[in-house]
C-alpha positions as CSV (number, residue, x, y, z in Angstrom):
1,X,21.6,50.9,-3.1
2,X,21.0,47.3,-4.6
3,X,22.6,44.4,-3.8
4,X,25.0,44.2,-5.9
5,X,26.4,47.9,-5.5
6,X,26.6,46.4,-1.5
7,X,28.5,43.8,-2.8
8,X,31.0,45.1,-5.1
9,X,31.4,47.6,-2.1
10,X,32.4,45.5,0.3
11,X,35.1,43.3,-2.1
12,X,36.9,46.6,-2.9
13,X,36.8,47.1,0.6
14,X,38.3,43.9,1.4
15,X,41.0,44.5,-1.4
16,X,41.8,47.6,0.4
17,X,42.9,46.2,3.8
18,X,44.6,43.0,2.7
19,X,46.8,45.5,0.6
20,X,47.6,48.2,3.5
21,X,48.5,45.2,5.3
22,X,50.7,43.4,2.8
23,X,51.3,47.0,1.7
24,X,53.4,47.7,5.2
25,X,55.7,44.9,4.4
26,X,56.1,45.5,0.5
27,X,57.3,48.5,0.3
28,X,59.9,49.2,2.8
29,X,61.4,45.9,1.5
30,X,61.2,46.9,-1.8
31,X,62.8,50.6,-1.5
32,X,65.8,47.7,0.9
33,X,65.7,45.6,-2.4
34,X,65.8,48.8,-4.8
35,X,68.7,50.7,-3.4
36,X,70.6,49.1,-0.9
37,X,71.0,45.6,-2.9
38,X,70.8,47.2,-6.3
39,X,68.1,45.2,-7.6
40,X,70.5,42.0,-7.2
41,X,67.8,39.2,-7.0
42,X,64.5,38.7,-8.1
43,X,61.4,40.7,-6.8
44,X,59.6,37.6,-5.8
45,X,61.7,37.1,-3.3
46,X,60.9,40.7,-1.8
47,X,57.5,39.5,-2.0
48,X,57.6,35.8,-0.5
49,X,59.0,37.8,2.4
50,X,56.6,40.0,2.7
51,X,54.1,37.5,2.6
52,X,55.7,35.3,5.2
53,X,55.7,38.3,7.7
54,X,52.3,39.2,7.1
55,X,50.9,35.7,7.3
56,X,52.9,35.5,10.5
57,X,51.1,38.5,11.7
58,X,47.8,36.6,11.5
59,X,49.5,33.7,13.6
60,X,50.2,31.9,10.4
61,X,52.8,29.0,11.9
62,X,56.3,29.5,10.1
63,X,58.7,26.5,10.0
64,X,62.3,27.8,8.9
65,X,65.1,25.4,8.0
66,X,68.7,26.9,7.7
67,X,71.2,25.8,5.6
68,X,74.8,25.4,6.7
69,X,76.1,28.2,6.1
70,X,73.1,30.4,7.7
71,X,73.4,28.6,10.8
72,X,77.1,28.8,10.9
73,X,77.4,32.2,10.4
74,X,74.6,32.9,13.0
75,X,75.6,30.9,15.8
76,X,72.1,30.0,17.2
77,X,72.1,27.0,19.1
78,X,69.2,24.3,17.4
79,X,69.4,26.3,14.4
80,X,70.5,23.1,12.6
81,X,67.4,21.5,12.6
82,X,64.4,23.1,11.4
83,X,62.2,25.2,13.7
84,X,59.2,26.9,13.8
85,X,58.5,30.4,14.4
86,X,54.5,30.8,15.6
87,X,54.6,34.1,18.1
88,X,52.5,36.7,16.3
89,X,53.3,40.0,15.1
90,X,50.2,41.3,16.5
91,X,50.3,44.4,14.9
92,X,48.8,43.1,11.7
93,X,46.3,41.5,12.9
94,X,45.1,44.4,14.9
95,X,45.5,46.4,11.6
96,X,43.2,44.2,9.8
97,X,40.5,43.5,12.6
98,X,40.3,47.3,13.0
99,X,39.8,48.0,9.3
100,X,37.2,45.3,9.7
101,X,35.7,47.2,12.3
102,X,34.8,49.8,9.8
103,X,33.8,47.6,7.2
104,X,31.1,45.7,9.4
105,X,29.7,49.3,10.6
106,X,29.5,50.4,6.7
107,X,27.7,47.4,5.6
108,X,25.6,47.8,8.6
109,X,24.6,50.6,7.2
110,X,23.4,49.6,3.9
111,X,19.9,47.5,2.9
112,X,21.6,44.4,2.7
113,X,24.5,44.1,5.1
114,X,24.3,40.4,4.9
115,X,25.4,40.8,1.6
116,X,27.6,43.2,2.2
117,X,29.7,40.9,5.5
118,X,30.0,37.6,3.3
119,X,31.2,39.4,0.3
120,X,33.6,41.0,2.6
121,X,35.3,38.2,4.5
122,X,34.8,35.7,0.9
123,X,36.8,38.0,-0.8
124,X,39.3,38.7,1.9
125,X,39.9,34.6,1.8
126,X,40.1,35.1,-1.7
127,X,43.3,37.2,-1.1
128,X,44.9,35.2,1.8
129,X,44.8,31.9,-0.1
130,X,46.3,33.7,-2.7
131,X,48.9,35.1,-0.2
132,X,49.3,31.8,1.4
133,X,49.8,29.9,-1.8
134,X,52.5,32.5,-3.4
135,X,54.6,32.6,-0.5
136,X,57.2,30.1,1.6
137,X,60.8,29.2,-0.1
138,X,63.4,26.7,0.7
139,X,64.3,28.4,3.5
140,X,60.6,29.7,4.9
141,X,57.6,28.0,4.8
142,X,54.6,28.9,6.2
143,X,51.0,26.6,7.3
144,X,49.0,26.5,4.1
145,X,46.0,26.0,5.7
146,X,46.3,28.2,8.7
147,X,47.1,31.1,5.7
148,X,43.8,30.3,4.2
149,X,42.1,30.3,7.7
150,X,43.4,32.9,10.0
151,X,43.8,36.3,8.4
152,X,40.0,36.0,7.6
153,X,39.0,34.8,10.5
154,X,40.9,37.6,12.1
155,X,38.7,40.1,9.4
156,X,35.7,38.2,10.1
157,X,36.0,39.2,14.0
158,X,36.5,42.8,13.3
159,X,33.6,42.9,10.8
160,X,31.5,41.4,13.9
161,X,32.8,43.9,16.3
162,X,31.6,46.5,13.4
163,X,27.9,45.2,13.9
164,X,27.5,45.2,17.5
165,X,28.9,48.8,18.0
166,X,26.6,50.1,14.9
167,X,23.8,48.3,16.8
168,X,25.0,49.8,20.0
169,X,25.3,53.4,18.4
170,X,21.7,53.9,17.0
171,X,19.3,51.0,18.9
172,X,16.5,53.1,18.4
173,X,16.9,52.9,14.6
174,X,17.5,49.7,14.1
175,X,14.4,48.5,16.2
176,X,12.3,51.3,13.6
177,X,14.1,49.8,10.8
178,X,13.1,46.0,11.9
179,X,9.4,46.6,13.0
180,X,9.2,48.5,8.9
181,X,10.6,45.0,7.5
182,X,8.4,43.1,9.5
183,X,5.3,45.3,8.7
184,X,5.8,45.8,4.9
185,X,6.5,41.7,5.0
186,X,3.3,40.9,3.4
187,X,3.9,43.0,0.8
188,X,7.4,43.7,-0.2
189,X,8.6,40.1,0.8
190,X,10.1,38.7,-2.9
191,X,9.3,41.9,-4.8
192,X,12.0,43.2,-7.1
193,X,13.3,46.8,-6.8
194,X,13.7,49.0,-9.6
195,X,17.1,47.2,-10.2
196,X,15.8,43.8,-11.1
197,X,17.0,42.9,-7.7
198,X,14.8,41.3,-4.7
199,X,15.8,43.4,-1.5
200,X,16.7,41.8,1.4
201,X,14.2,43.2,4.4
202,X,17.0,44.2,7.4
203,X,17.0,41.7,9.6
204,X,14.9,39.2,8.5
205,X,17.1,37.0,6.1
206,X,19.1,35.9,9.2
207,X,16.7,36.2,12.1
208,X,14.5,33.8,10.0
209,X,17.2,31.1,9.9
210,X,16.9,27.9,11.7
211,X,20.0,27.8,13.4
212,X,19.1,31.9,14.7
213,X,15.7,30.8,15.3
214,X,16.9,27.8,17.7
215,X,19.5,29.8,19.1
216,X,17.4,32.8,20.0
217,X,14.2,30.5,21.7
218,X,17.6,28.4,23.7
219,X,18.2,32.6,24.7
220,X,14.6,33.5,25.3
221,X,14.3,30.1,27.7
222,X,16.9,31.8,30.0
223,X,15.5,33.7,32.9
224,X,15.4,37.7,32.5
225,X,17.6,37.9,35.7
226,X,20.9,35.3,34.3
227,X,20.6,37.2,31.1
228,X,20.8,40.8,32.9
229,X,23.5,39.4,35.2
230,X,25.6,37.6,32.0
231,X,25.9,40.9,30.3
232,X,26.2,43.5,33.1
233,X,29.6,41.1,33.8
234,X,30.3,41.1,30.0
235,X,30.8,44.6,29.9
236,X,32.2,45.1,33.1
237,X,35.0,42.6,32.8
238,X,35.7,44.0,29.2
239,X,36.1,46.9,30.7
240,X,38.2,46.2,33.4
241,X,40.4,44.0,30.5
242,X,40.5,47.5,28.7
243,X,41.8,49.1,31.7
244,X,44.3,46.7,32.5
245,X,45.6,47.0,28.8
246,X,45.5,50.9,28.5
247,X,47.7,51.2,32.0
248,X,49.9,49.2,30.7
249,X,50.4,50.4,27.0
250,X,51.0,53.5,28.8
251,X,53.5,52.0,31.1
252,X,55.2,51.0,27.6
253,X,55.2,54.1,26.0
254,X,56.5,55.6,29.4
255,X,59.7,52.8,29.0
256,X,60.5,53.8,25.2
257,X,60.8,57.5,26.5
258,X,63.0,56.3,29.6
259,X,64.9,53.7,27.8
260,X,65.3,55.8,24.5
261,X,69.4,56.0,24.4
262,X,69.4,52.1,25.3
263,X,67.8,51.5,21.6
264,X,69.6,53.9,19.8
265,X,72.6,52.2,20.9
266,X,71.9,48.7,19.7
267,X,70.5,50.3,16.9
268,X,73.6,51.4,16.2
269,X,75.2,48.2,17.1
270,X,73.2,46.2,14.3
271,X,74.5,48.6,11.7
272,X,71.4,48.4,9.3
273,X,71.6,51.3,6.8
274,X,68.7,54.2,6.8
275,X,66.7,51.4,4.7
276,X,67.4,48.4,7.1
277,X,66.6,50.5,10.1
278,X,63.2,51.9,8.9
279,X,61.8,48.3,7.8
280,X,63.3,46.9,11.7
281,X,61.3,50.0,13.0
282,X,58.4,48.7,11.0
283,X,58.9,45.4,12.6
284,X,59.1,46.1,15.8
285,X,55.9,48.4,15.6
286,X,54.1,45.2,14.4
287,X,55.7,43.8,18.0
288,X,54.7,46.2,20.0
289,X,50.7,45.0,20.9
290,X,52.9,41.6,22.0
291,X,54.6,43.9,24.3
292,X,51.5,45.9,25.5
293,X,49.9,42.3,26.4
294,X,53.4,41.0,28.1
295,X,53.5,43.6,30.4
296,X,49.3,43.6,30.9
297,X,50.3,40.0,32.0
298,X,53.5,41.6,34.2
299,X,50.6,43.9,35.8
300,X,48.6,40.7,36.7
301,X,51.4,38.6,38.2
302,X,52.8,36.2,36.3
303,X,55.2,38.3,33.9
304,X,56.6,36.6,30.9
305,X,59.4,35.2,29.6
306,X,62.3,35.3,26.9
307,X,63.4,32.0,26.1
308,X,63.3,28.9,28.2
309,X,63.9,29.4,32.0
310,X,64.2,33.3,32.3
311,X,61.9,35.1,33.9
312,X,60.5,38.9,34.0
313,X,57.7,39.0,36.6
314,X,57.2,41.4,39.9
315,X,58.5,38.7,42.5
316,X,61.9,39.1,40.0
317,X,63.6,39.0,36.8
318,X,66.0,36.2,35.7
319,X,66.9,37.2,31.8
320,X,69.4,35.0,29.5
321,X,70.7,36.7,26.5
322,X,68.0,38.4,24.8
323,X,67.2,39.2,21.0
324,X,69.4,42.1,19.1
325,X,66.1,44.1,19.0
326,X,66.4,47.6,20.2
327,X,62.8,47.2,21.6
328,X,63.5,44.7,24.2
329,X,66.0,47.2,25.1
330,X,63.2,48.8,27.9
331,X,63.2,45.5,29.7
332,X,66.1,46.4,32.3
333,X,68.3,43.0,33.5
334,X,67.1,43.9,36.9
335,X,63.7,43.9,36.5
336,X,60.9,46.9,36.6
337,X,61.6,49.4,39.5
338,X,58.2,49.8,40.6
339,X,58.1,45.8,41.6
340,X,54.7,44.3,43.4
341,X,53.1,47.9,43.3
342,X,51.9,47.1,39.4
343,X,49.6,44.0,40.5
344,X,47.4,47.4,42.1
345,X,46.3,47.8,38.9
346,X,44.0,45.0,38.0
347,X,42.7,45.1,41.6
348,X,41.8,48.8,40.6
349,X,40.7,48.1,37.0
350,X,38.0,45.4,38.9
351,X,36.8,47.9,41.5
352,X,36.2,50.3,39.2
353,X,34.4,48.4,37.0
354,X,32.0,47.3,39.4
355,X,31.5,50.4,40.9
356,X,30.6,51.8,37.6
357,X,28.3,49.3,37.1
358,X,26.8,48.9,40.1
359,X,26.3,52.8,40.3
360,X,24.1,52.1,36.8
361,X,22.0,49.3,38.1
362,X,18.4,49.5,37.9
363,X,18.0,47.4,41.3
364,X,18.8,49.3,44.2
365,X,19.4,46.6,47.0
366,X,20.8,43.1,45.1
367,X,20.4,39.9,46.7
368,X,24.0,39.1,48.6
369,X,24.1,35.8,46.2
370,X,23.8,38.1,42.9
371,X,26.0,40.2,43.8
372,X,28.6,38.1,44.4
373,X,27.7,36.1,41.3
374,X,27.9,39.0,39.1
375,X,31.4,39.8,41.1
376,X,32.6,36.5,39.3
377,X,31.5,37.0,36.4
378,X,33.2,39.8,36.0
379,X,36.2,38.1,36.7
380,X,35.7,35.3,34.6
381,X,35.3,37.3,31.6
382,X,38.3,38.9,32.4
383,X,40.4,35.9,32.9
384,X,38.9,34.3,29.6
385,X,39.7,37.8,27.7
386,X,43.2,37.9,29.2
387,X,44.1,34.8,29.0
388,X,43.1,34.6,25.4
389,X,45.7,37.9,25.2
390,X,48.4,35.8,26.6
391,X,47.8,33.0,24.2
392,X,47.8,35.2,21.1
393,X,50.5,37.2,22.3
394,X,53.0,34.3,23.0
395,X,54.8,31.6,20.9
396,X,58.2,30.5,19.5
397,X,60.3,33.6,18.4
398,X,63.3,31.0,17.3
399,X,65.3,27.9,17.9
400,X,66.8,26.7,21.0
401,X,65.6,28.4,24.5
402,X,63.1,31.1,21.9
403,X,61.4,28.3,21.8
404,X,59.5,30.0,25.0
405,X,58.5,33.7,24.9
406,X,55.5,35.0,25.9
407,X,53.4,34.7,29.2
408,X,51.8,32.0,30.1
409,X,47.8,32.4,29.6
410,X,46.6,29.8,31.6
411,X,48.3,31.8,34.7
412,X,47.2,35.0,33.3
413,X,43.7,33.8,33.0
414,X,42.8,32.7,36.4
415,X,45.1,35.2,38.7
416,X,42.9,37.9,36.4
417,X,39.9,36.1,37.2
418,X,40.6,35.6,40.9
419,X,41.9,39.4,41.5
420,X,39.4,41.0,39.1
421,X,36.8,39.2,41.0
422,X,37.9,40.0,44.8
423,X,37.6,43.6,43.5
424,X,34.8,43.7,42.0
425,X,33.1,42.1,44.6
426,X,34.1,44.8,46.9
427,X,33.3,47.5,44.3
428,X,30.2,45.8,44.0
429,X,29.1,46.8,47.2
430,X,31.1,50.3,47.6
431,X,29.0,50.8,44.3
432,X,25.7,50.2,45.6
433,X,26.6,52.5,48.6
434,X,27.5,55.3,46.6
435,X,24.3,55.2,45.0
436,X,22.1,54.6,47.7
């Protein structure tokens, strides 16, 4: 496969995620426009909407200014003046990075994956500055240049995360594949295939550049040891992050199930239509990785809030009127029954990570100092990744007191990193036992 082939590749593949994603929001709100409004207004409308709430998903910053009318028919206080909406929905952008996941591993695949990436992620700009310019109203208007910015930045990471787990899944492969560039170099190096085309040897287009050249002697200066230790915490404290998020997107799923006649209820309360209640379900499923990282934040200790001053944490739950959707609907007003027994879970996720890992190790008896070291690493990865969580996750939902909602990442982050790490200190050693 030549270059080109890569590259055309690639763009249709980038054409094919930014439309499921915009795809999601077009078309229930088309089918609302098409039946339940009669085709009353024009279509661009449908689709400034639908770009707004996709940009939002990407964290594109929305500033909405009500008019009169809006704001007296709504009753929010600070509605008046304009505000700005800037929580996530992260559903999108987990969409899109995981579809970028598989694009990175195809053009990893491929001769000229180079190629095959920048086309990718250039074309996917392409779309979002088209999305970004096309959208906003007198009413809506989102950040121009964080719509240019974010959504491919968000594709970019998920087209990276599709390199490293190709590399991960055939090593032995791809060090056959770069010794074959490096031996038919002397050779093959500039020569056109049958296409016309010069190929580009794996690996060697971007290992020769400066910057990777610098940047891999800077990595090669580090001492075998703090390069072993850096990554064994790497994937341990990803892993205990992972755990931490999968108890508690269970816990979630667990709440829908227990709280189930609670939403139907204010369902029924908003009175939406069969249209109006299939694009709010569609909504709130773009809400619900928001929710999944509130309550991994819950887990750690410092719970989250809805609006200024309230409060849902295990030490207790102070809530002010919430939202009309029927997905905040499994956050009881008392708080979670299960209280200060959830903060077991990260001290679990940490233990079990470093017992996994120090079960693997290829030293049997660590130095007290690196194991302790490694220990907080593991937690500081976990704090960072966390805390970054937290950050994404949180924002302004509206006016007034939704100015606040989300948790707060820089107390996520380091109670993660302090409880990850007393665990995985102690499963450090308990680890090391078991193997021994």
């Amino acid at each position: 496969m030549n270059r080109t082939s890569v590259a055309l590749l690639a763009a249709l593949e980038a054409v094919i995620v930014a439309a499921i994603g915009l795809g999601v929001c077009l078309v229930p709100l088309t089918l609302l426009w098409a039946f339940q409004y009669q085709l009353g207004a024009d279509w661009l409308v449908v689709w400034r909407a639908a770009a707004d709430i996709w940009l939002v998903g990407h964290g594109v910053n929305l500033t909405v200014a009500l008019d009169p009318q809006t704001v007296a028919t709504l009753g929010l206080p600070g509605a008046a003046a304009p505000f700005q909406i800037t929580i996530a929905l992260l559903g999108f952008a987990v969409l899109t990075a995981g579809l970028g996941v598989r694009t990175g591993a195809r053009a990893a695949q491929t001769p000229h994956r180079i190629t095959g990436a920048v086309t990718a992620i250039a074309v996917f700009l392409a779309i979002s500055a088209l999305v970004a310019l096309t959208s906003g109203s007198a009413v809506v208007q989102p950040s121009v240049w964080q719509g240019f910015l974010l959504p491919p930045f968000v594709y970019a990471v998920g087209v990276g995360c599709g390199f490293v787990l190709a590399a991960l899944r055939s090593p032995a492969s791809s060090a056959s594949t770069a010794s074959a560039a490096s031996d038919d170099a002397p050779t093959s190096a500039g020569a056109p295939d049958g296409n016309g085309s010069r190929p580009e040897r794996p690996g060697t287009a971007l290992a020769d550049a400066p910057v990777v050249v610098a940047l891999r002697d800077r990595v090669d200066a580090v001492p075998d040891a703090v390069r072993a230790g850096a990554l064994d915490a790497l994937r341990a404290g990803t892993a205990a992050t992972a755990m931490i998020v999968g108890v508690a997107a269970l816990i979630l799923a667990l709440l829908i199930f227990g709280n189930y006649g609670t939403m139907i209820s204010l369902y029924e309360q908003l009175q939406t239509g069969v249209l109006g209640g299939i694009a709010l379900t569609l909504g709130q499923l773009a809400f619900l990785p928001n929710l999944v990282i509130w309550l991994a934040s819950w887990l750690v200790g410092p719970g989250f809030a809805i609006g200024t001053g309230s409060s849902v944490s295990p030490i207790g739950t102070e809530l002010g009127p919430l939202p009309g959707l029927p997905l905040f609907g499994v956050i009881p007003p008392g708080g979670f029954s299960f209280g200060l027994v959830g903060i077991v879970v990260p001290l679990l996720a940490g233990f079990a990570a470093a017992v996994l890992l120090r079960s693997r190790a290829a030293a049997p008896h660590p130095g007290l100092r690196t194991l302790f070291l490694t220990a907080a690493g593991i937690g500081i990865v976990a704090g960072i990744e966390l805390g970054l969580l937290a950050w994404w996750s949180s924002g302004s939902l509206g006016p007034g007191r939704l100015h606040d909602v989300g948790p707060n990442p820089w107390l996520v982050g380091l109670l993660a990193a302090a409880e990850v790490a007393v665990a995985a200190a102690i499963g450090s050693a308990t680890g090391g036992r078991l193997k021994r």
